[in-house]
N, C-alpha and C positions, 0 to 999 in steps of 0.2 A: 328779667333778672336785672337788677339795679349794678351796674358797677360791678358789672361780669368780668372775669378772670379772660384777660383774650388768650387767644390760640399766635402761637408762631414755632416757629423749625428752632428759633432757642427755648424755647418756653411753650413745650406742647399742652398746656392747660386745658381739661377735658373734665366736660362736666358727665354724668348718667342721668340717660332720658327714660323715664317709665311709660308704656303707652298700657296704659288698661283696657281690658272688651267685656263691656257687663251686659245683660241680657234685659229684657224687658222689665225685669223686674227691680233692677240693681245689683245684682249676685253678679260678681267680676270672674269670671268663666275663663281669661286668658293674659296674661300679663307678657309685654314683651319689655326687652331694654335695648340698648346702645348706647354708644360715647358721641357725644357731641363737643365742638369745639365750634367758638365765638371770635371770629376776626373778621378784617374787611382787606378786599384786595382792589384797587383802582391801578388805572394809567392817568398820570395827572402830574404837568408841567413835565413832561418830556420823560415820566420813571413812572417804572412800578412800585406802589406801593403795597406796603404789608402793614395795614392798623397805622397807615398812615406814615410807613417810615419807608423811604427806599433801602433793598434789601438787594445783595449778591448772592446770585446764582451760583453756587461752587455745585455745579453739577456733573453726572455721570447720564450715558446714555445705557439704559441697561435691557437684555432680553430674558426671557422667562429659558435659562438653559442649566444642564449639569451634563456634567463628560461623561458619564455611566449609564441615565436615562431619558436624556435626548433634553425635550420638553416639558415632561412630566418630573415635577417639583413635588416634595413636599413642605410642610410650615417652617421645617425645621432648617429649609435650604432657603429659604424667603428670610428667615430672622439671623442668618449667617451673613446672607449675601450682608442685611441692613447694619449688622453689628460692625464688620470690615470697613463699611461705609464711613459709618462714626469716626473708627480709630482712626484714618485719614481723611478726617475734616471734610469727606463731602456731603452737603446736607441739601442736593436737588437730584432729583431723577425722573426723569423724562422716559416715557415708557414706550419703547421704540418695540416695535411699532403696530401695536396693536392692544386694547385695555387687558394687564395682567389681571391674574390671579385678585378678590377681592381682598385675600389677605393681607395684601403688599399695602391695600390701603389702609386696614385695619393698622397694622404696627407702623406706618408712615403716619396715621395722628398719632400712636398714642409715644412714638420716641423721635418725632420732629423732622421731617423731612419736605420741604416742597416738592410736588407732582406737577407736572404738567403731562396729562390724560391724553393719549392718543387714539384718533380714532384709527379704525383697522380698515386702513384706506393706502393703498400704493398700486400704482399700475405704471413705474421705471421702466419697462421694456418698452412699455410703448410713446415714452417721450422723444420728443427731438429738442435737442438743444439749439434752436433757434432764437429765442426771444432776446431780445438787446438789452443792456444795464446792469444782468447778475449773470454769473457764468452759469450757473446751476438752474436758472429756470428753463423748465419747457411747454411747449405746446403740445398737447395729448388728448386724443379725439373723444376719450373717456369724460376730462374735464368742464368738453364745452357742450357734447350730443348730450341734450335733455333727456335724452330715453336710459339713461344713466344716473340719472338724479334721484328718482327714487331709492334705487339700491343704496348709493352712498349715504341718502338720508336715514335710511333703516340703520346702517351701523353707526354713526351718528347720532342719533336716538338712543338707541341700544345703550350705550357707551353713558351718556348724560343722565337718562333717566337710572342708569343703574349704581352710578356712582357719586351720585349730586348732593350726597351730606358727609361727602368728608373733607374737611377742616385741610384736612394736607393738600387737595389736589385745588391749585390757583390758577390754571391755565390748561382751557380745552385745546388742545390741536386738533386740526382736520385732518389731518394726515401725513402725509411722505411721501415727496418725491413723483405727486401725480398728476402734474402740468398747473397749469395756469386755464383758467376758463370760468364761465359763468355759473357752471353747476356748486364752485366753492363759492362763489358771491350768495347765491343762497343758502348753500348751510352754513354760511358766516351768519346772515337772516334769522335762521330758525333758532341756532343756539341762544344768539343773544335776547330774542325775546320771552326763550323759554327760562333761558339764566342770566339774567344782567346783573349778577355778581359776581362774575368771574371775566378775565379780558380772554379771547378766544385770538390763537397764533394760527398761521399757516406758513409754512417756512415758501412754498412756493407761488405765493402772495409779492415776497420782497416788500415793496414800496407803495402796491395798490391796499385799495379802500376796503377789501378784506380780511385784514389783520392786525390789529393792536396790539401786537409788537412786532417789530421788524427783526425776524430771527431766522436769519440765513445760515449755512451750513458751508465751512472751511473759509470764511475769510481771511486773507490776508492781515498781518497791521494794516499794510498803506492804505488797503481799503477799507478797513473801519475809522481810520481818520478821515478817507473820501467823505463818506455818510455823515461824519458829524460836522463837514462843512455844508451840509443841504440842509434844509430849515426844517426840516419832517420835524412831528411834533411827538411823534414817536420814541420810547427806547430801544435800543438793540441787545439785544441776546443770544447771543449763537448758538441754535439748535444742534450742532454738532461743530466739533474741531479737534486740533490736538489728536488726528487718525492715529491712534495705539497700535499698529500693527508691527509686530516683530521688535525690534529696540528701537525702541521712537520716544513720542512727544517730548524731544526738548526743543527748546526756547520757550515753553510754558509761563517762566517768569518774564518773559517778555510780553508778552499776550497779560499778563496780571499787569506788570508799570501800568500800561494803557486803560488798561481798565479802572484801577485805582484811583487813575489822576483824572479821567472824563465819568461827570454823572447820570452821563446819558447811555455808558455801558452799563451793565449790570452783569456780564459773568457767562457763561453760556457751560453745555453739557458736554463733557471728552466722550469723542467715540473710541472706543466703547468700553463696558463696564468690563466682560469676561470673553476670552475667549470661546468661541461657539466649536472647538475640537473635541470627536469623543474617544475615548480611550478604546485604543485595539492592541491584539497582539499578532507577533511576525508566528512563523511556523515554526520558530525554535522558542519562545514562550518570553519574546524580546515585549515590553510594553511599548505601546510610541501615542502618539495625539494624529488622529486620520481626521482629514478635511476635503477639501474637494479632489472629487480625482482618486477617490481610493475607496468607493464605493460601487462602481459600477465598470462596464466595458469604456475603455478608454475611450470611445467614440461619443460617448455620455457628456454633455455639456455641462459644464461646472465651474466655477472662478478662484476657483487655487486657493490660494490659502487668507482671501479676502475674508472669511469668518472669523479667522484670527488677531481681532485687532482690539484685544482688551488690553486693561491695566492689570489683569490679573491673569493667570493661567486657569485653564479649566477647570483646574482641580480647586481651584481658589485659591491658589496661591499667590499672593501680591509679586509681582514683577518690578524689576529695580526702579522703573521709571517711576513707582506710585511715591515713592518717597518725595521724589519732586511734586507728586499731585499734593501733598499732602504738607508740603509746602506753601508752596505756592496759594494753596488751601484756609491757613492759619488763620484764627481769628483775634491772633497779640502778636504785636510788631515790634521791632524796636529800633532805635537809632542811637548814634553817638550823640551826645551834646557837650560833652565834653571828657572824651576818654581817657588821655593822659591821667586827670584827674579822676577818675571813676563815674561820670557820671553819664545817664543812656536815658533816653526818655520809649515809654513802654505806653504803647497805643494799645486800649481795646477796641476791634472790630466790633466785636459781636453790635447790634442794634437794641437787643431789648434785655440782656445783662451786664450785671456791673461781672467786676474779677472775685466778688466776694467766696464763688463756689473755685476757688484755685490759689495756690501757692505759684510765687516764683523764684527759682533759685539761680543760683550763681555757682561757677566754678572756676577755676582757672586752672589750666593746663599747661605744660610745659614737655613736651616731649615724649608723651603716656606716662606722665608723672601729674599728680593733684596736688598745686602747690597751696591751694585755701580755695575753701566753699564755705557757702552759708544760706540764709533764705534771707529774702531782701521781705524788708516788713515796710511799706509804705504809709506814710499817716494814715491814708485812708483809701479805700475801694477806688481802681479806678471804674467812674460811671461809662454806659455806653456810646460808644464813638467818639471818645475822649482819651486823651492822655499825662501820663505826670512824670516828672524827673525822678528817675531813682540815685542815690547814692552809693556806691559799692569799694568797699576798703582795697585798697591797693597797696597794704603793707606786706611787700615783701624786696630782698633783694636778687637784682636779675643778675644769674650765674654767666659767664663768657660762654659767645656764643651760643644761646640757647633765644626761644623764641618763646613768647607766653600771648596763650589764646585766654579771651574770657569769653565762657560757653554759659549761656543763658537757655530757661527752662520754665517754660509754663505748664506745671502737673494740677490735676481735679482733687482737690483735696477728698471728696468722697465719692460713692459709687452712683453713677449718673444715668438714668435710664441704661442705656447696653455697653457703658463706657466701665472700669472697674476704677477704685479708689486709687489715685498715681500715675493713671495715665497723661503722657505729657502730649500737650495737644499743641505746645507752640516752641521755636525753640531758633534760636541764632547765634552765633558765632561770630566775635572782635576779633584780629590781632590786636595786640595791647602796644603801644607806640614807643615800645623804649626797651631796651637789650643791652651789654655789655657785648665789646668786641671778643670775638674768640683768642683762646690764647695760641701766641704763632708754636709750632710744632717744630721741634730737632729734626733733621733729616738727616741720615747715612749719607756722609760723602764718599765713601770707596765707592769707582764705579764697580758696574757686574762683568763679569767674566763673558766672555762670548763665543762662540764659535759660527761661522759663517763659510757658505759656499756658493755654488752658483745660480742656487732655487730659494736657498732660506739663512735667517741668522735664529740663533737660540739665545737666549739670553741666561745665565743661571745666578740664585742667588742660594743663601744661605737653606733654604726651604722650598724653593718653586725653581722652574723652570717657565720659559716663556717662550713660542716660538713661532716670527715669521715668515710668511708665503713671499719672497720678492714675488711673483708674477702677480699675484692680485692684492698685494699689501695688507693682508689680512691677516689679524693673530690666529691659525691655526693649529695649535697645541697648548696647553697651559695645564701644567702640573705643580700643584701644593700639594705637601706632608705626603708624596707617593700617592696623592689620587687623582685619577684625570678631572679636569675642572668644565673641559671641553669636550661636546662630539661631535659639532661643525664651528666653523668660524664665525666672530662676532663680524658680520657685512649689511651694507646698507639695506635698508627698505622704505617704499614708499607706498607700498599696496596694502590693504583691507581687502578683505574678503564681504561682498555688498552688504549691506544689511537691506530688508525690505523696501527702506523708504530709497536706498541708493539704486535700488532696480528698478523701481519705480520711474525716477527721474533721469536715469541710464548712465549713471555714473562708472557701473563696470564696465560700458562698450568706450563713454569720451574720454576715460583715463587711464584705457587698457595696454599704454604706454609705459607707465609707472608698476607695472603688473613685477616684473622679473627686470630688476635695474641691477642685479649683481652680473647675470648672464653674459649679459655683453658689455660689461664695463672692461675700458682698456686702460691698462697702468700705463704713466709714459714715464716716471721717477719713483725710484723708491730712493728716498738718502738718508742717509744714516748719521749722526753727527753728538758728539760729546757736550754735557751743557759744563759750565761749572760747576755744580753740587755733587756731581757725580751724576744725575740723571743721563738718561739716553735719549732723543729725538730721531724721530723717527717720521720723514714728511712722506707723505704718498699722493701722489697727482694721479689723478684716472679721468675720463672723459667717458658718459655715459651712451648709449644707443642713440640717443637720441641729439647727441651734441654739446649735453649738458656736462660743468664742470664739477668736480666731485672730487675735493680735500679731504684729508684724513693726517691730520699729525696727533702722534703717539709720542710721551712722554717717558719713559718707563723706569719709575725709581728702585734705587740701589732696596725701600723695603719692600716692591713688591706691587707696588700698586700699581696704575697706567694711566694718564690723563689723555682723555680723545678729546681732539677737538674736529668738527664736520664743518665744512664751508662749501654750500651748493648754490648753485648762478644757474639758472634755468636756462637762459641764451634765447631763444628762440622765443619770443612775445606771443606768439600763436598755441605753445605747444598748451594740454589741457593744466587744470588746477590738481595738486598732490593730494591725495587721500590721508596722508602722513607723512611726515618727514621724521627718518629715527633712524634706528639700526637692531638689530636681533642677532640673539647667539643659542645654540640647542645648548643644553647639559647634557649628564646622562641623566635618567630619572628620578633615580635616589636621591636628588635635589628635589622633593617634593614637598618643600615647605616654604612657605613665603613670610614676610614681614617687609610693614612699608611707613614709610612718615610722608602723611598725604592726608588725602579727600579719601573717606571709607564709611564704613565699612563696604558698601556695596557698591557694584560698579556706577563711573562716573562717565561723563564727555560735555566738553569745553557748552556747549550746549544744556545741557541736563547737571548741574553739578551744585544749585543752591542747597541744595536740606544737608549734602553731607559736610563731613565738622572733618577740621584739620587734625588729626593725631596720629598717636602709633597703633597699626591695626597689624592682624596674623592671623594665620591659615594654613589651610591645607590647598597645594597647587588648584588639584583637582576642582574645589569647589569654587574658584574664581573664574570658571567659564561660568555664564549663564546658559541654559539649556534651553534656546527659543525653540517650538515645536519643527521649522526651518530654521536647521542652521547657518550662521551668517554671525557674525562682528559684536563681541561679548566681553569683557569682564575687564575693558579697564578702569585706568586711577588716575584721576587727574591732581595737580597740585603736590606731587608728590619731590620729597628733598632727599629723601634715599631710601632704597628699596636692598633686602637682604634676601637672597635664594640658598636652601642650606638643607640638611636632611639632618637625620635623626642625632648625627654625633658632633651638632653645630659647625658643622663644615659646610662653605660655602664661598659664594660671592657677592659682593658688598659693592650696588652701584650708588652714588652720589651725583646730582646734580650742581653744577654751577648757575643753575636757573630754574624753574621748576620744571618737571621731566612729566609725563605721562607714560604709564608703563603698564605692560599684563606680562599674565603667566599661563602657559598650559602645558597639558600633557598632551599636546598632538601640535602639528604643524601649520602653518596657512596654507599651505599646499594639500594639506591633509583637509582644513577643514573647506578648499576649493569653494567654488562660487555656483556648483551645482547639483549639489545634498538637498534632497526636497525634506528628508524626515529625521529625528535626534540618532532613530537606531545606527544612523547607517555611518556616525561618526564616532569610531573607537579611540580611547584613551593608549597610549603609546608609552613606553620605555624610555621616556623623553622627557627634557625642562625647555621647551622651546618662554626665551626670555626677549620681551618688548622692550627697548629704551628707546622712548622716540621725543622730540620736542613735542609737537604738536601731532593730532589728527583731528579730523574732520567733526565738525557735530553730528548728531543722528537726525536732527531736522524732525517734522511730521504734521507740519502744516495741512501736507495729503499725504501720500502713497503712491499717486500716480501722476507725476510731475514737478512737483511744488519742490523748489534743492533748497538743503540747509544756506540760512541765513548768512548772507558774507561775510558779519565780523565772526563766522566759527567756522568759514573754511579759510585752505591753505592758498590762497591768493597772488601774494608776492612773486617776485621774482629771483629774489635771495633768500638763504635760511644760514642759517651755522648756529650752534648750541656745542656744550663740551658736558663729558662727566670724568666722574673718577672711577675705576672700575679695581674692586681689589682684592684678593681672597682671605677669609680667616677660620681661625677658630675659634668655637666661643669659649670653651673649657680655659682658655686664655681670659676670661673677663668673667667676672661677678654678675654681667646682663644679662644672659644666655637664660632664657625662657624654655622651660621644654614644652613641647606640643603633644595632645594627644594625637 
């Protein structure tokens, strides 16, 4: 064919093959067809190429599973899985670990996917981690006794001959995870003389003569910067990373900088694609996600809930993190060039299209307010792996005190293989550089009336009442318009309940100090003291368990509000790192509605937080916990400037940040959701607003699972903390905002 249409994961170009069977005579007796597709795949000058262009790996590692029937897929859960894929940008899959279903190749040509084919080779139990240079290689008697070659060559074979004309699959593997030895030096041999059009990987190869490309499993950054000081003329692609298990893979975008900026990375596949849990029920007709350990006599050997480490839930439900995948993901970028003025310069990724199949729009935002959008029309298409200046009107005037986002949007202008017409596939978010100062506010100067004895002072104003604990300096009661606002006191916190990756790394045993810091905290001052405005101050000194100093002054104005400010000195240089540093207050229940000005919609952590956009989001309590199959550490907000707790007749609490806050909500406790709940049933929803305001907590890490701690700029480190907010009750039926909720 002259000037064939090539094949690629942007551009699955597929021609139909006829093969005819005619009989001796001429008479054509049996016609067969198939799709074929025309590309070239090399390793050349340190990259893989695709038709001669180096290409990123935005990959998934995925297994043939569904929660209902195990294994056993049918087409329609093969074209699901692939269509989810699309909608978050990932366009590589690694077939961990053994060759799926043929179908998965069929719709991987014909709707754009790289494979890289595995063969059905692992024998883990019987490695030893002995081998020096990579953490993960082993030595494994299977790899090297020759009397074991055959067999592996058989599947091997199997594997190549059966799948060796399709267009998507660029990369054979040998296997998984099954030493190091001479038996893969020759089926390194055999593959490539039978296909020396494809480069053939073996993750447990590393750095020897068996692999054309160097594609290890959970590297580090520091160590993928190690490798590209070594002159290997190889590239690197990580066979696995990013372990998805339970609330993980953040710092994702940190793993992409590195990659973006060195040509000798190319991208590698997140373990894993879905969760491997299948749906059971308890004896009262309870559903949950069962995984190890809940199928047999306890005595039964099994690894806990280590099958659980998708990006999606079983049911294929995407989990908060994909949004970050999907991210991270993107194939249009964009920067400032000069924002004041409106102008952003907008990169296309892709390699072998221009942006002609997409629109890109603009918005500007203010507060959950649309202060102007449009579609940005560029003279011309940008081509692949280029970029051009946009220009974007910035006629508006900025109102006191308000903030203005421009939120940028790359949608398909039409319906694209399994994508539908509008879906936006790339997407970022400015502050815009320039605001009016807010206008200063009146404040009631009559101070509040008080009443005080020898346990507590009450404060009363025109509509509330307020009232402190002298022994633990705590606001314990607060009543607006006749309703309690309160049904424990707002006191400090510094504990998480683990999430997987912090069990892993044992974060609930080294900071199991910080667990209950109100318990033994001892006041040595509470004083009470008049400002000028009328306000009240209110300083409280305490000293925590562990030696630590623990401030707390309270403001308390004549309308109502309260400003906290926290000041904590660790003391002790030895003691461990804080999980969070904040404070929490219960409600009653009927506080079961949220609203927040922040990072949303869905949950966030200082770690994981690029894809979500700054605005005003709302809800229902309830649904801000994520429901991980083990419960453990879920639904918060990072970036957030004030957050509103309130029920059905707009009554509420209204906290504000003088910094940015990170904050959750639920309807149970941390003491409720404890740190040793193996399954979702066995944690009930409660009669309760239990409320997070904390500065900071911990990222969720997921480099591994089983060791590897969140990166240090996203844990709590320091030796000092202090943050302040405002905390203050309303009604809305008093304002024009008041949004009602279903």
């Amino acid at each position: 064919i002259a000037n064939a249409n090539t094949w690629s994961a942007e551009k699955p170009y597929l021609y139909h093959l006829f093969i005819s069977l005619t009989n001796p005579v001429g008479e054509i007796v049996d016609i067969r067809s198939a799709r074929v597709g025309f590309r070239s795949v090399e390793v050349k000058d340190r990259q893989l190429l695709v038709n001669g262009q180096a290409v990123l790996m935005k990959g998934v590692n995925r297994h043939e599973h569904d929660y209902l029937t195990g294994q056993t897929l049918t087409r329609q859960d093969v074209v699901d899985d692939l269509a989810l894929m699309k909608k978050f940008n990932i366009n590589a899959i690694r077939t961990s670990h053994y060759p799926h279903d043929p179908f998965l190749y069929e719709m991987a040509d014909i709707y754009g996917f790289y494979v890289v084919n595995e063969a059905n080779i692992e024998s883990h139990g019987l490695g030893v981690y002995d081998v020096e240079g990579y953490g993960y290689a082993m030595s494994n008697i299977l790899a090297r006794d020759p009397e074991w070659y055959p067999a592996k060559l058989a599947r091997v074979k199997r594997m190549v001959e059966r799948d060796k004309n399709h267009p998507s699959i660029i990369t054979w593997s040998l296997g998984n995870e099954a030493g190091q030895g001479e038996n893969f030096r020759k089926l390194y041999q055999w593959v490539k003389e039978r296909d020396d059009t494809r480069p053939v990987q073996y993750e447990q190869a590393w750095m020897e003569d068996y692999t054309d490309i160097v594609a290890p499993m959970y590297l580090r950054i520091h160590e993928m910067q190690d490798f590209l000081k070594t002159n290997d003329q190889r590239p690197m692609i990580l066979c696995e990373y990013s372990h998805g298990m339970g609330n993980s893979n953040g710092n994702l975008m940190d793993y992409w900088e590195l990659i973006r900026r060195e040509p000798r990375l190319q991208g590698g596949f997140i373990w894993d694609w879905k969760d491997q849990g299948l749906l059971q029920t308890t004896a009262d007709g309870v559903e949950y996600i069962a995984y190890g350990g809940d199928f047999g006599p306890a005595e039964l050997p099994h690894d806990r809930d280590f099958c659980l480490n998708g990006i999606t839930f079983p049911d294929l439900t995407p989990k908060p993190a994909m949004w970050e995948v999907k991210k991270a993901y993107q194939n249009f970028w964009f920067e400032e060039a000069d924002l004041e003025n409106g102008r952003i310069r907008i990169f296309n990724e892709n390699f072998f299209v221009s942006s002609e199949g997409y629109d890109i729009f603009y918005e500007i935002r203010s507060e959950g307010e649309t202060v102007s959008k449009g579609l940005i029309a560029p003279d011309s298409f940008i081509a692949p792996s280029s970029s051009i200046i946009a220009d974007i009107p910035l006629s508006f005037d900025p109102q006191p005190g308000r903030e203005y986002f421009l939120n940028l949007y790359v949608k398909q202008k039409g319906e694209h293989g399994l994508l539908p017409a509008g879906h936006i596939v790339a997407t970022e978010q400015f502050l815009l550089p320039f605001s009016a100062p807010p206008t200063p506010s009146a404040h009631i100067s009559e101070p509040l009336e008080s009443v005080e004895d020898e346990d507590s002072i009450t404060f009363f104003g025109a509509d509330f009442s307020i009232a402190f604990d002298k022994k633990t300096g705590n606001i314990y009661d607060w009543k607006f318009r006749g309703s309690d606002m309160l049904k424990r006191a707002l006191e400090p916190n510094f504990w998480r309940v683990p999430t997987s990756n912090d069990r892993g790394n044992g974060l609930h045993e080294r900071a199991a100090v910080w667990r209950d810091v109100e318990e033994e905290r001892q006041v040595s001052d509470f004083i009470v003291s008049r400002n000028e405005n009328g306000a009240t101050k209110i300083h409280v000194a305490s000293v925590l368990q562990t030696g630590s100093v623990y401030n707390v002054t309270y403001i308390v104005d004549p309308d109502g509000r309260i400003e906290v400010s926290v000041a904590f000195e660790k003391g002790d240089k030895d003691l461990p790192e804080l999980p969070r540093f904040g404070m929490n207050l219960i409600m009653p229940g009927h506080f079961n509605r949220v609203r927040w000005y922040g990072k949303g919609p869905f949950e966030t952590y200082q770690d994981r937080d690029s894809a979500a956009m700054v605005d005003v989001y709302s809800g229902r309590v309830v649904d801000q916990f994520t429901s991980y199959p083990v419960p453990q550490e879920s639904g918060n907000k990072t970036h957030v400037r004030w957050m509103e707790v309130y029920n059905q007749h707009g009554l509420g609490l209204r906290i504000e940040g003088n910094q940015l806050l990170n904050t959750s909500t639920y309807h149970f406790t941390l003491d409720d959701l404890g740190d040793d709940l193996t399954h979702s049933y066995q944690l009930n929803q409660r009669n309760l607003t239990e409320v997070n305001i904390d500065l900071l907590q911990r990222g969720v890490g997921g480099d591994n699972s089983w060791g590897y701690d969140v990166h240090e700029p996203y844990r709590l480190l320091d030796d000092q903390y202090d943050y302040s907010f405002t905390i203050r009750p309303f009604y809305e039926a008093d304002k024009d905002r008041f949004i009602k909720q279903d």
